[in-house]
N, C-alpha and C positions, 0 to 999 in steps of 0.2 A: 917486283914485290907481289907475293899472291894475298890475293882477296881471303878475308878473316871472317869465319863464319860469326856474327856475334850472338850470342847469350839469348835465348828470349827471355831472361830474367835480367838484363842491362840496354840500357838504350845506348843511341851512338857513341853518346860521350864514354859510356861505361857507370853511370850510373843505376842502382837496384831499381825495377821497376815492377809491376805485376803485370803480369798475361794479359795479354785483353783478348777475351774468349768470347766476343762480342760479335759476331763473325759465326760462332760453329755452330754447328748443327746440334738441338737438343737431342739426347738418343740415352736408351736407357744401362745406367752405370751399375755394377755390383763389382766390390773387393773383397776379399777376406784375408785377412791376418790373423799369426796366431802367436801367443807370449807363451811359453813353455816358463814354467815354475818350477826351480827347483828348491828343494828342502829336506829335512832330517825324516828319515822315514817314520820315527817318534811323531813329530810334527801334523805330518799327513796322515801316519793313523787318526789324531785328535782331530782334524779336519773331519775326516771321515765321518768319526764316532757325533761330533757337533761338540766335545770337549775343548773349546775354546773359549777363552774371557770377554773376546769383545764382542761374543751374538752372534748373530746370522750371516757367516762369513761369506755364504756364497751369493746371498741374494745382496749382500753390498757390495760388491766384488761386480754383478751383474751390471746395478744401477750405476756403478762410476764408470762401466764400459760406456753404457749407452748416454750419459752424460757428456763423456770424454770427447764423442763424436760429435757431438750438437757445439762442443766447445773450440774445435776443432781450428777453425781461421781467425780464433783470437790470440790464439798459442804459438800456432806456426803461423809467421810473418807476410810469407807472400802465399798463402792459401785461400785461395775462393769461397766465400759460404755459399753455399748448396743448400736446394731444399734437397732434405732427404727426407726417404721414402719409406724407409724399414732399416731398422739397428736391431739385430740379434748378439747378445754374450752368452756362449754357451761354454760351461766348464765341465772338464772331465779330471775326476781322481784318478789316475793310472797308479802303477805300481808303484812308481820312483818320481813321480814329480806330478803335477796341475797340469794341464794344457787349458788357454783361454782362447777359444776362437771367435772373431769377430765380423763379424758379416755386414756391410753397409752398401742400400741399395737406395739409388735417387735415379731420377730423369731429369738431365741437365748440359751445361754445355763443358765440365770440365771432371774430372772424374773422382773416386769415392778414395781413393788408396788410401790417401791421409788418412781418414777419418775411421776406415778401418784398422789400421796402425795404429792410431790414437786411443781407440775403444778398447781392443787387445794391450798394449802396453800399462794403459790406466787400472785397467782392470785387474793386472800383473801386479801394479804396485799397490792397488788398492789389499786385494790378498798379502801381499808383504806387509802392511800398512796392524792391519787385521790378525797378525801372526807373528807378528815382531818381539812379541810379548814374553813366544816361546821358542823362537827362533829369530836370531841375527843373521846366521848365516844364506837365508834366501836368496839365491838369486833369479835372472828373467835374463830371457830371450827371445826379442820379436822379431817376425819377419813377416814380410808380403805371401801371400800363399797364392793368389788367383785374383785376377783383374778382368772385367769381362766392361766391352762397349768403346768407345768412341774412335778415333783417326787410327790408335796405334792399336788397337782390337784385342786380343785376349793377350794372358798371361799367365803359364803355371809355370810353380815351382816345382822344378824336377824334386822325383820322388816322394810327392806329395797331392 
């Protein structure tokens, strides 16, 4: 019978457990994610122009980014809170859609991904949230874009 590598999210029995990061080396974490927004190009013109009902759609779009992250290991189950160090949400109007990218930097022993996933997505549906009024059909797209620090060291996503 070969040896079974187990989970480092399950202990011997197979019960969920959390990491214990207690052990690693503090070292300094940055990820970025980013949620692509799509919408009616009607819609994003009125973005654009600030022709929208509910206000200031990008600066509340920013703050539930940078909120989302700080909310981050209450949401997700076995996520570590982290001090973090700097949360940036920056959005771009493109042509055909929003792009929300999210930047989250701490020094610490486990690393920022979530939390920039979390800023980026939030921030995706905060805009949905925000625009819903002239548009149903929104949708979001998030991904991991770059992960930079600890054991398993960088990460980009190709073509990006």
């Amino acid at each position: 019978m070969s040896a079974k590598k187990l989970s480092t999210h399950l202990d011997a029995q197979g019960r969920v457990i959390m990491v214990d990061v207690g052990n690693k080396d503090v070292t300094a974490r940055t990820a970025t994610a980013a949620c692509v927004v799509r919408m009616a190009r009607t819609t994003l013109d009125r973005l654009r122009s600030g022709d929208t009902p509910k206000g200031d759609v990008l600066a509340t779009a920013r703050i539930a980014g940078i909120q989302a992250a700080k909310q981050t290991p209450a949401l997700i189950p076995l996520c570590h809170a982290i001090a973090l160090t700097a949360v940036r949400v920056e959005i771009d109007l493109g042509k055909t859609e929003v792009t929300v990218r999210a930047t989250c930097e701490a020094r610490d022993r486990t690393g920022v991904e979530m939390e920039a996933m979390m800023a980026a997505s939030v921030a995706g549906l905060a805009l949905y949230d925000m625009l819903k009024g002239i548009d149903r059909s929104i949708t979001l797209q998030t991904a991991l874009l770059t992960k930079d620090g600890g054991k398993s060291g960088s990460f980009r996503r190709a073509g990006k």
